[in-house]
Structure formats: structure tokens, C-alpha cells
C-alpha positions in Angstrom: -130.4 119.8 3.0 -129.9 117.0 5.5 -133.9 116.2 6.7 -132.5 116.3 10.4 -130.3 118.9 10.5 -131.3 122.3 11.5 -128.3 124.8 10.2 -127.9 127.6 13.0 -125.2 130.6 12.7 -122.6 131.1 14.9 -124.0 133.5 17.0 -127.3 130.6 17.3 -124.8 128.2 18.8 -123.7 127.6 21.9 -120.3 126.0 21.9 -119.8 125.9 25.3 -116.1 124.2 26.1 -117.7 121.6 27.6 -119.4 120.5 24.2 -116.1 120.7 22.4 -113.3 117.8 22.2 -111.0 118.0 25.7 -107.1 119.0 24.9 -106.6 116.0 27.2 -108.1 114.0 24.0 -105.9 113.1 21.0 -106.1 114.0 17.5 -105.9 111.5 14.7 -105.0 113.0 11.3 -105.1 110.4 8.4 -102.8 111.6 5.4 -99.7 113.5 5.5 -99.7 115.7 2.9 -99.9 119.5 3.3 -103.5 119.8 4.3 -103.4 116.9 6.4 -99.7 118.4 8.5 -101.4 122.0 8.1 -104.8 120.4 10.5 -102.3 118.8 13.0 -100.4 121.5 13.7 -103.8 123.5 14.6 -105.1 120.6 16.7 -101.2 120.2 18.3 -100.8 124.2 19.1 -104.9 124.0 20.3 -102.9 121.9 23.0 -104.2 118.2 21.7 -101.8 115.2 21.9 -102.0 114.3 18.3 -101.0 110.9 16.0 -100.5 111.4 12.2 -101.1 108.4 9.8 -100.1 107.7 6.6 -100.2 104.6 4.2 -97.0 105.3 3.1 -94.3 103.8 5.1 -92.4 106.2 6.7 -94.5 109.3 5.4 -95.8 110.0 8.9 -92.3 109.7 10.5 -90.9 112.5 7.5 -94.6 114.6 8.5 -93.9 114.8 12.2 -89.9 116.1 11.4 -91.4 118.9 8.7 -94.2 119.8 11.6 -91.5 120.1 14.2 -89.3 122.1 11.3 -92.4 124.4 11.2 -93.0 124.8 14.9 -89.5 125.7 15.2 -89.4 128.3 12.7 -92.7 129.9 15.0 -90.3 130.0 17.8 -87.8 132.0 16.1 -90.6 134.3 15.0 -91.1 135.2 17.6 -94.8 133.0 17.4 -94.4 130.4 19.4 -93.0 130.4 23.1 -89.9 127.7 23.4 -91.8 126.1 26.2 -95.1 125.8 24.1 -92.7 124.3 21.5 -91.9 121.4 23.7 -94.6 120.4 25.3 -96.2 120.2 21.6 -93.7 118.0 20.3 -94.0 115.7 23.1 -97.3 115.4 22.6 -96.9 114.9 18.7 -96.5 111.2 17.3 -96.5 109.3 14.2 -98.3 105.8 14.0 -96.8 103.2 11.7 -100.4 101.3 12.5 -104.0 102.6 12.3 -104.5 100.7 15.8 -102.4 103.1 17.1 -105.2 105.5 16.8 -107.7 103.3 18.7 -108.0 106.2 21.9 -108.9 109.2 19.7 -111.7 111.1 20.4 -111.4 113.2 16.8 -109.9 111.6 13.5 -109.6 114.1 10.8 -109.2 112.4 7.2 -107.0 114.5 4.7 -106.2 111.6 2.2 -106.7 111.8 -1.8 -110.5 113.0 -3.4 -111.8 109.2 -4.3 -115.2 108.4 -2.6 -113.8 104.6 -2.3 -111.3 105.5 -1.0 -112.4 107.3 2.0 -115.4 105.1 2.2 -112.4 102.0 3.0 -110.8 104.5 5.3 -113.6 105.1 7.4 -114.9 101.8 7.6 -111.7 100.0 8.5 -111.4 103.1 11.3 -114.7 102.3 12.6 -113.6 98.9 13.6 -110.0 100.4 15.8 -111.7 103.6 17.3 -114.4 104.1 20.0 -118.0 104.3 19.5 -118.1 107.8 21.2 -114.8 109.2 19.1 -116.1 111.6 16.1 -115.2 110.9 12.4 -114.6 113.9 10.1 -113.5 114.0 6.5 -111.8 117.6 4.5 -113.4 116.3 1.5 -113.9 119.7 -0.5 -116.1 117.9 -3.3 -117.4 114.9 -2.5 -120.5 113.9 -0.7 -120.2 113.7 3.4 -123.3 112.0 3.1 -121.9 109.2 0.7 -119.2 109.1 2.5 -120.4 108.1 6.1 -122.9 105.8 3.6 -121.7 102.4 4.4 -120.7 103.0 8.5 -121.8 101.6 11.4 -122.5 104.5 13.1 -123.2 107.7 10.6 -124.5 109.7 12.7 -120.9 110.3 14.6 -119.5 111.5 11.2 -119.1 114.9 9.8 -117.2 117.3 7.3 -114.7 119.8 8.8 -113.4 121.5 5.3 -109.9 123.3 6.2 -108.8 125.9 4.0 -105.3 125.7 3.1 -102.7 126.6 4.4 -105.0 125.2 7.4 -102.9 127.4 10.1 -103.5 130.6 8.6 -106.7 130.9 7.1 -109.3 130.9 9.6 -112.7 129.5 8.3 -114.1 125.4 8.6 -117.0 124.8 7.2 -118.6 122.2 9.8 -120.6 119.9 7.0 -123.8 118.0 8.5 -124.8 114.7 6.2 -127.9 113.3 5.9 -127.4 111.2 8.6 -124.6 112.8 10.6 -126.4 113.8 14.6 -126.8 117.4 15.8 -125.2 117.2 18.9 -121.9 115.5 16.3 -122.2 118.8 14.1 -122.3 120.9 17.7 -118.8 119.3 18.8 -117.0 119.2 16.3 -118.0 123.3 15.8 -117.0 123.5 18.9 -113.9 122.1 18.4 -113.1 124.1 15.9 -113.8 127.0 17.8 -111.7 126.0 20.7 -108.9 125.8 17.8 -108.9 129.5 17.6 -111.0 129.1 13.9 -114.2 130.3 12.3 -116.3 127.6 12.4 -119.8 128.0 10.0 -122.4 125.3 9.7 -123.5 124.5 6.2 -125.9 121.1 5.2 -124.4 118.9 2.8 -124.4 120.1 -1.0 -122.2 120.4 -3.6 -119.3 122.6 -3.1 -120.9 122.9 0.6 -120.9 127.1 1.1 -117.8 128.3 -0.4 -117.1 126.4 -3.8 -120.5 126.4 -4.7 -121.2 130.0 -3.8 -118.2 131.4 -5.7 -118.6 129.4 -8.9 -119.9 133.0 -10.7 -116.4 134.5 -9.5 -114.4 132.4 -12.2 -117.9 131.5 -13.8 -118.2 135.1 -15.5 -114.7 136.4 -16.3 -114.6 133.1 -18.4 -118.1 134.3 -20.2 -116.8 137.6 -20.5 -113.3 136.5 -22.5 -115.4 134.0 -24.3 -117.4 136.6 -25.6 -114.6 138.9 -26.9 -115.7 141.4 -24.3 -112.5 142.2 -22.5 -108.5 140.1 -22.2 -107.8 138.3 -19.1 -105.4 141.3 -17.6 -108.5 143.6 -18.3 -111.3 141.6 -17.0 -108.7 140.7 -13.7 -108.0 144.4 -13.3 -111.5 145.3 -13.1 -112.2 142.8 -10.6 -109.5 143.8 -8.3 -109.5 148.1 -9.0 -112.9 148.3 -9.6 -114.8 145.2 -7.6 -112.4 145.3 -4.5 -111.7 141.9 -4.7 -107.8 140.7 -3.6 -107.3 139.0 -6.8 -108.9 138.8 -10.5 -110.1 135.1 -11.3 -107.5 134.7 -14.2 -104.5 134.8 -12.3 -106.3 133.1 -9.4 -107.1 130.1 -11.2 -103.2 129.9 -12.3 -102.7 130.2 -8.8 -104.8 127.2 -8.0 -104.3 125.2 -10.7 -106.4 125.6 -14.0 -107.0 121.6 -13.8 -108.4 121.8 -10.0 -110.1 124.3 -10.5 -111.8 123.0 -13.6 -112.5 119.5 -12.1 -114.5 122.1 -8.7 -116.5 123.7 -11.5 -117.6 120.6 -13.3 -118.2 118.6 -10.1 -120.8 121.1 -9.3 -122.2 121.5 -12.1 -122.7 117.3 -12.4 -123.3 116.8 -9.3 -126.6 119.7 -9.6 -127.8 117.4 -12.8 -125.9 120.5 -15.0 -127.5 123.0 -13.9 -126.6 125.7 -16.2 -126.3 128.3 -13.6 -123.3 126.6 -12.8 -122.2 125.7 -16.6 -117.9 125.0 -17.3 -116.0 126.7 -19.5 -115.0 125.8 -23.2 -112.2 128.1 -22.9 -110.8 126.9 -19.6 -111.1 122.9 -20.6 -109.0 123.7 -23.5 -106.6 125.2 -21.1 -106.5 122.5 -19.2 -105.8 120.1 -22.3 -103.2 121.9 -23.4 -101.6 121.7 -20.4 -101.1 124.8 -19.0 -102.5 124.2 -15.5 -101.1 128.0 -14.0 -98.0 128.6 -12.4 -97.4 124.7 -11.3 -96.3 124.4 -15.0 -94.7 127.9 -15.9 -97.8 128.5 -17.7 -101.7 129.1 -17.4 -103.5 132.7 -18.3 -100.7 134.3 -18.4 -96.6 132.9 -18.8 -94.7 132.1 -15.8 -91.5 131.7 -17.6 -88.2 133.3 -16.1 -88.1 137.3 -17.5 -91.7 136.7 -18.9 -93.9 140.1 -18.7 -97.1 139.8 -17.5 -99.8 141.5 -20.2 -101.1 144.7 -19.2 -104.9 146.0 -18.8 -106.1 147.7 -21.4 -106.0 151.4 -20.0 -107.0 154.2 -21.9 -104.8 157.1 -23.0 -105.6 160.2 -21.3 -108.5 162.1 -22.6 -110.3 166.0 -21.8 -112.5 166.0 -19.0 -115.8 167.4 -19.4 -116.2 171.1 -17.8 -120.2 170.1 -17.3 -122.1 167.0 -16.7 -125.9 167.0 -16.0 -127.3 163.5 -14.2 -130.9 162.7 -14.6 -132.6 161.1 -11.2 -130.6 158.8 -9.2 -127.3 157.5 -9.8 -128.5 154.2 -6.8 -125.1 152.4 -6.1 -123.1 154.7 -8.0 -124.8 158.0 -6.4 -121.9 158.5 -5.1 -120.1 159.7 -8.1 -121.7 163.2 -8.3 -120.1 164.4 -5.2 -116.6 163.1 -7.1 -117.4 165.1 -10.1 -118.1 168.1 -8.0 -114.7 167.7 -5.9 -113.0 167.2 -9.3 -114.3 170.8 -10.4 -116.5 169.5 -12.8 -120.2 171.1 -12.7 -123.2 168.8 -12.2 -126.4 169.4 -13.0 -129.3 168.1 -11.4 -133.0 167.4 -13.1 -135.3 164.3 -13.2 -134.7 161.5 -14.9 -134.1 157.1 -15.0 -130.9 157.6 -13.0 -128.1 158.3 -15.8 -125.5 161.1 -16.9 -125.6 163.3 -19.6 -121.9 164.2 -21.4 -121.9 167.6 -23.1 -121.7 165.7 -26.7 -125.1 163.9 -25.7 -124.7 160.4 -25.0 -125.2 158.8 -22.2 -123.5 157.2 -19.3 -125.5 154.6 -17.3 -124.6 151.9 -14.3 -124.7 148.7 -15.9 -128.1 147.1 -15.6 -127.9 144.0 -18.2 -128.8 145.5 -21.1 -126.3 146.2 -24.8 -125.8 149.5 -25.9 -126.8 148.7 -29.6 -130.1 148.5 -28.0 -130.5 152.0 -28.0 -129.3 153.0 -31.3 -129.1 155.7 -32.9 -129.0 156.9 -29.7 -125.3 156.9 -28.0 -124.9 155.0 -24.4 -122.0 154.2 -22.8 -122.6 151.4 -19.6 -119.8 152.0 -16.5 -119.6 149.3 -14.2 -120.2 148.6 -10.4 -117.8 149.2 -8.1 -117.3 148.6 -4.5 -116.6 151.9 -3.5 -116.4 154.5 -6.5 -114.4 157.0 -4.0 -111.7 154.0 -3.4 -111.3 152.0 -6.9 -108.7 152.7 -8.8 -109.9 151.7 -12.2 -113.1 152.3 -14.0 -114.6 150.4 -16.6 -116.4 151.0 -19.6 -118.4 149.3 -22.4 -119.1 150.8 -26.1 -120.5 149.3 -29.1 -119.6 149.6 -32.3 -121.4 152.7 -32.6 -120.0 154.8 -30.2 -118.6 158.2 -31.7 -115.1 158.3 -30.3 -115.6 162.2 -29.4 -118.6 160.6 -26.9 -116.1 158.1 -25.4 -113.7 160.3 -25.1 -115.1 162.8 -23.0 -116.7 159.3 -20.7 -113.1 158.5 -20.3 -111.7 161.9 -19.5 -114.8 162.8 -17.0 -113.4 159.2 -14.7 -110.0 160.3 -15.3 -110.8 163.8 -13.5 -111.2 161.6 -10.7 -107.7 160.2 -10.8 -108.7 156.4 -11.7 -107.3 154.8 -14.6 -110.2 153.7 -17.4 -110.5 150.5 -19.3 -112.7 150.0 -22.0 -113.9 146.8 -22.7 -116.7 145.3 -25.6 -120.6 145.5 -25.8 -120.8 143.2 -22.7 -124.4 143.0 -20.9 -124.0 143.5 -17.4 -120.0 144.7 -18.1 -117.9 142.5 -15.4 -118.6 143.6 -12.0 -121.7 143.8 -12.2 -122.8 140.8 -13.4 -120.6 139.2 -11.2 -121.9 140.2 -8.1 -125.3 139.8 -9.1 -124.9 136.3 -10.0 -122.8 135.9 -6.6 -126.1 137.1 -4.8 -128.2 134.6 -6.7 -126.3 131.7 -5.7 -126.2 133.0 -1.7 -129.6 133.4 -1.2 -130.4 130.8 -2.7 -128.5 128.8 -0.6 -129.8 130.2 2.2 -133.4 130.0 1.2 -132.7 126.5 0.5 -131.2 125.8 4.1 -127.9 125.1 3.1 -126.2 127.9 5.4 -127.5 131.0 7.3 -127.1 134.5 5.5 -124.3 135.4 8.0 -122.7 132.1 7.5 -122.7 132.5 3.8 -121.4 136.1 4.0 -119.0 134.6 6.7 -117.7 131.7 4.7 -116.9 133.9 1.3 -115.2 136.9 3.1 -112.6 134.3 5.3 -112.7 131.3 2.9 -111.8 133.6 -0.5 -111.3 137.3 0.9 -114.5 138.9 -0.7 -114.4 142.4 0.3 -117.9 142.0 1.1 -120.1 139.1 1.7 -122.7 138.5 -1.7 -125.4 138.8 0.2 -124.4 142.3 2.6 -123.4 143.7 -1.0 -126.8 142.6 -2.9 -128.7 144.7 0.3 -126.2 147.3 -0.2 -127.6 147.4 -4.0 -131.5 146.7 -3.0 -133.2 143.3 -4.0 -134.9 145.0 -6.8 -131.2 145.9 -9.1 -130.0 142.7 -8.6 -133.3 141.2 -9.9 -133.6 143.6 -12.9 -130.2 142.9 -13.8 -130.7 139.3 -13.8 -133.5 139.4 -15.5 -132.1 141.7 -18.5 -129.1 138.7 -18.8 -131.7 136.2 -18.6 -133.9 137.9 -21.7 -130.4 138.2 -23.9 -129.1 134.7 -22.6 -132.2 132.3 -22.8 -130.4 129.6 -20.8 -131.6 129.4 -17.5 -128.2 130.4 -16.1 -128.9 134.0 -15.6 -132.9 133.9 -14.7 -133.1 135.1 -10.8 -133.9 132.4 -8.5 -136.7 132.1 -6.5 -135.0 133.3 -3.5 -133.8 136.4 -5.3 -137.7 136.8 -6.4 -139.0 136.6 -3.3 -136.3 139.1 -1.9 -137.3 141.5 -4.6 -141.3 141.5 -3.9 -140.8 141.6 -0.3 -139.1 145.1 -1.0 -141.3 146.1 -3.1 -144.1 145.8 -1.0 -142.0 147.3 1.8 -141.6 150.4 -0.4 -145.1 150.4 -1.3 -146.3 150.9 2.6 
């Protein structure tokens, strides 16, 4: 974290109208492409006069005809009054010359991902613009800090990551460098709050909040195919029917682009000294070799091709529910099943126990808590996984070894289809899918926060608006107690010796602080 930066949540800040850039104030946006139109048009509808730059000759000419294109497709939507419509295109421009931006009071960079690059930018814009106009780069992976390295006047400069398409989705992560001054940070927040967004603070780190946070997202369904566990369509299916989240990794990663998404991950993972917490995939570089980058090329996870089929989940056929099920203790996050059962006319039987299910055959059913079912053998134990809301997912998932009888999996898969979901069952997986995502999710957040890159709310903020978690990692690790996700962790840590899985200290501390709570 920046050494004079103090990261405060939105509802810490006071971003006061006054502290925010005047509409009377124009805009500079260097770079043309789609980010860089997306960020004008916000600043132009926020009412700023506004100057795009490119480069390219010409490009900012063709950028200000495609953003009146788009402003006029608002107005017949009915989004956009006619009169607003004009009075923003008036106050839209393009500059041939970077001199032409010498009165901005804000100049937004959107240009390619090369730290020279933007380092020339910045310095050559140093030299045109004011000493009191702010300088603020989109960069989504490199260093703000390195960036604003070689100005004049550092402390003016700041990261203002967009999310694209920039006019819809709502969240900026305001990023403070080392060097980059409070009151700088508390503007350009402002600003961005004026602009109708969701501004959070974060302190300059890899991947900032968002893309460092989520790394475990695409991190684990990678592990989990790698292992034989489960098939893309499976492990996606669970994700989305089971997890609550809008899409599984798989097909988001086509939709992003296997290579972007790759080159995130590993400049993470570099730029924490390979940390193995945040560890690439074999799998996915070999994707990316091969060229099949996601739907940009026809072809990523799954084909893209005209009349291609996408694969299906693995779904189980239908199978006898059980007439009788007795649960030992409490279920914890999945406690909510029992009442399911019950509605589904299936009898439950309570006694005291570790918190599991009893099927008539004898085996077991338990939540998945990090642990392989061969472990217990000869006894029979079949792991389900977390879900964000049992009552509302779809799709259950299960994990078997080898020995599993099929008479005990049948009558697990026939007591979850009594409920109406669909079943999946996937390999001898330690912590299934869901579950060890979202405990690995909750590592990463807290310790983030602990380590003062963002706020709690911030992080829970930036991960439900910048990639539509249904639930912020660290609201759904409280929703599961400190001491689950630290058990968990700790099981994948004991069968994967690596360091990637062992809870951080954050996530300790979080657990004994519970404990001791629960002691009183």
C-alpha cells in the first residue's frame, strides 16, 4: 500500500461537489478506442465539454462521429432528451494536437498496456496542461505508481480503472500510487461520483481490487479440469446453478479472450514474485498457443463455429428418492436443506452428530469441507457442494470416489432430485467447485483488506459491480463463519502442500477472533 495514502470507503468520504471536477471544466481523453469513447461519453453526458486525442491521424475525428452515432441511438431510445443531445455535441471535440488539450482540468489516458508508453504520454502532457489539472491513467495491470514515476508532479496523478462498456457498468476503482496526494485521490472520486458511477478507493497493487481479488474465480475451475474432476460445461454449470454466479469461468474467459485473460493472471502472479496463491494455468497457456483465444476466433472452451452445439453438463439420469433421511448435528451453510427434504415429503430424522446426512443404504452425505472421500474408506461418503442459496439453485453437485457403491449414489442423487434441482456428479475433488472457490475468494479479500489495499465494503463493492458476484467474498465468508472457510483452507492446504491453499493471515486472525467470541 501507498505509505501516504489512507484508503477510506465510500461512505468515509465526503465528495462534496465542490471537491469534484466543475462541468464547466473539460475532459481530455487520450486514445480512441472503445474504452477510451466509452469514458468520454460518461464525462460528455456528466455535462463536461470534452476533447478526444488520438495518435492516429484522423482517429479522433472517426471517434467523435461513432460517439455522436451513439448519442443518437440514446435519443431514439428513448435515453437521451434531443436537447441534452445537442448541447453534448457541441460541447464534444476532437484535437488533431495534444496542445489542444492545454485547459483541461481532467485527462483520462485509455491508450495501449506498455509502461513506456504511457510513461511518454504523461510526460509530454505534463509539459501542455496546467499544474493544477489531474492526470489519470485506465491502466488495468500496470503499476500507477511506475507510471506517474518519472513526472514532475506525481502527486497530481491517479488510476481511474473503467470497466467496459464504461457507460454501462457502474464501478471505477479510484487507484492511489505511492506518490499520488490525498486530496488528488478525493477529486477524482468525486468526479466519478458526480458521473453518476461507483467510485471505490483501492491503494496501488496488482490487479488493484477487482483482477486481483477474482483470480480464484478462473483460478479453480482451471485446477478442477486439470485434475480430471469435472468438464468445463460441468464445472461452468455448477458455478452458475449452484454458486449463483451470472456466468461459469469457462465460457467467461471465451468471452474475454483466453489470451487477455491469461496475460491478467500471469501479471499477477509476476508481479507478487509468483506467489502460488495466484499460480497460471498449464491448461489455459496451451489454449492460448493453440490459438483458440474464445469467441474472437470461433473457438476457445467450447466451438463458436456456425450450427456448433455447445457440450452439455453432466446431469444425472433420474434416480428413487429416499422415503427417510436422518442428519446428524448441524448441516451450517447447508442447514437449510432439511426443511427442503421435509417439504419434499421425505422424513428427516434428527439426532447428534458432526453435521452430516445419513442415506438409508448407510453412506454419508456431507458439505464439502476439503477433504477426499477415499479418506474414509471402507466407509461410504459422498461430499455435496456449497451453494448460494440451496432453496434457489438449480443444480446440485456431487463428488464420489471410486469406491462409491452405485446403489449409495443413487439414492444421493434421487434425495436432491426430490427437490426439483438437476444433479451433477463430478470426481473425487477436495473442496468440490464451489466451495473451494469461494473460500479461496475470501482469502484473497481479506487479505486485501487487512493489508490496506481496499476497505471490506469496497472489496465486496468492487466484485459485486465490477464482475456481478451474487455476493461480495467477504459478506458470503461471514455468511459461512470465519472458522469453515479456515478449516476448508486448511484441509486443501494439507493435500496440496504448495502454499496456494494455506489461509492467510488475515483469514487466521478472522477465525480466532471468532473463536474467542464463541468462547465468551
Amino acid at each position: 500500500m501507498s505509505a501516504n495514502v489512507t484508503v477510506r470507503g465510500s461512505d468515509d468520504v465526503t465528495a462534496s461537489e465542490t471537491a469534484a471536477v466543475g462541468q464547466d471544466r473539460t475532459v481530455a481523453v487520450v486514445g480512441t478506442g472503445t474504452m477510451g469513447q466509452g469514458i468520454a461519453q460518461v464525462a460528455l453526458v456528466a455535462g463536461h465539454p470534452v476533447r478526444l486525442y488520438d495518435s492516429a491521424p484522423g482517429r479522433a475525428a472517426d471517434a467523435v462521429a461513432a460517439l455522436t452515432a451513439r448519442l443518437d441511438r440514446l435519443v431514439e431510445k428513448g435515453r437521451l432528451d434531443a436537447t441534452a443531445r445537442e448541447a453534448a455535441v457541441g460541447r464534444l471535440h476532437a484535437a488533431e494536437d495534444p496542445a489542444e488539450l492545454a485547459d483541461a482540468a481532467l485527462v483520462i489516458e485509455a491508450i495501449v498496456e506498455d509502461l513506456a508508453v504511457k510513461q511518454r504520454l504523461f510526460a509530454d502532457l505534463e509539459k501542455i496542461v496546467g499544474d493544477d489539472a489531474v492526470l489519470a491513467t485506465n491502466t488495468s495491470s500496470l503499476s500507477v505508481t511506475a507510471i506517474a514515476g518519472g513526472l514532475r508532479l506525481p502527486g497530481r496523478f491517479v488510476g481511474l480503472h473503467f470497466f467496459n462498456p464504461a457507460p454501462l457498468l457502474p464501478l471505477v476503482e479510484v487507484v492511489s500510487g505511492f506518490a499520488t496526494d490525498a486530496d488528488v485521490a478525493t477529486r477524482a472520486y468525486a468526479t466519478m461520483k458526480g458521473w453518476g458511477k461507483t467510485p471505490v478507493r483501492c491503494a496501488d497493487t496488482p490487479g488493484f481490487i477487482v483482477n486481483r481479488v477474482a483470480r480464484p474465480f478462473y483460478a479453480e475451475a482451471l485446477r478442477v479440469f486439470e485434475e480430471g474432476g469435472a468438464d468445463p460445461a460441468t464445472i461452468d454449470a455448477a458455478l452458475r446453478e449452484c454458486g449463483g454466479f451470472r456466468m461459469g469461468p469457462f465460457e467467461l474467459t471465451d468471452l474475454i479472450g483466453q489470451d487477455v485473460n491469461e496475460a491478467v493472471t500471469r501479471s499477477v502472479w509476476e508481479s507478487f514474485y509468483q506467489d502460488p496463491k495466484f499460480t497460471p494455468s498449464l491448461a489455459q497457456r496451451r489454449l492460448v498457443e493453440s490459438g483458440r483465444l474464445g469467441r474472437k476466433t470461433g473457438h476457445g472452451w467450447f466451438s463458436y463455429a456456425e450450427g456448433a452445439e455447445r457440450p452439455e453438463p453432466h446431469t444425472a439420469p433420474p434416480a428413487e428418492a429416499p422415503a427417510k433421511v436422518v442428519v446428524y448435528g448441524d448441516l451450517g451453510p447447508a442447514e437449510l436443506l432439511v426443511g427442503l427434504f421435509e417439504e419434499a415429503g421425505i422424513k428427516v430424522r434428527r439426532t447428534k452428530g458432526d453435521g452430516h446426512i445419513k442415506l438409508p443404504g448407510g453412506g454419508k452425505l456431507g458439505l464439502a469441507d476439503g477433504e477426499s472421500s477415499f479418506e474414509y474408506a471402507p466407509e461410504e461418503i459422498i461430499y455435496f457442494d456449497l451453494a448460494l442459496d440451496y432453496a434457489r439453485a438449480s443444480r446440485m453437485v456431487l463428488s464420489t470416489g471410486r469406491r462409491t457403491a452405485p446403489e449409495t449414489l443413487a439414492e444421493a442423487v434421487g434425495l436432491f432430485q426430490a427437490l426439483g434441482k438437476q444433479v451433477s456428479v463430478i470426481g473425487d475433488v477436495p473442496g468440490m467447485i464451489v466451495a473451494r472457490t469461494v473460500a479461496m475468494l475470501a482469502d484473497l479479500a481479506a487479505d486485501a483488506v487487512d493489508r490496506g489495499v481496499a476497505t471490506a465494503e469496497d472489496v465486496d463493492t468492487a466484485m459485486r459491480l465490477g464482475v456481478n458476484y451474487p455476493a461480495g467474498p467477504l459478506e458470503w465468508a461471514e455468511k459461512l463463519g470465519p472458522r469453515r472457510v479456515c478449516d476448508l483452507l486448511s484441509a486443501l492446504h494439507e493435500r496440496y502442500p504448495t502454499g496456494r491453499y494455506g489461509p492467510s493471515q488475515a483469514v487466521a486472525r478472522r477465525c480466532a477472533e471468532a473463536d474467542e467470541e464463541d468462547a465468551r
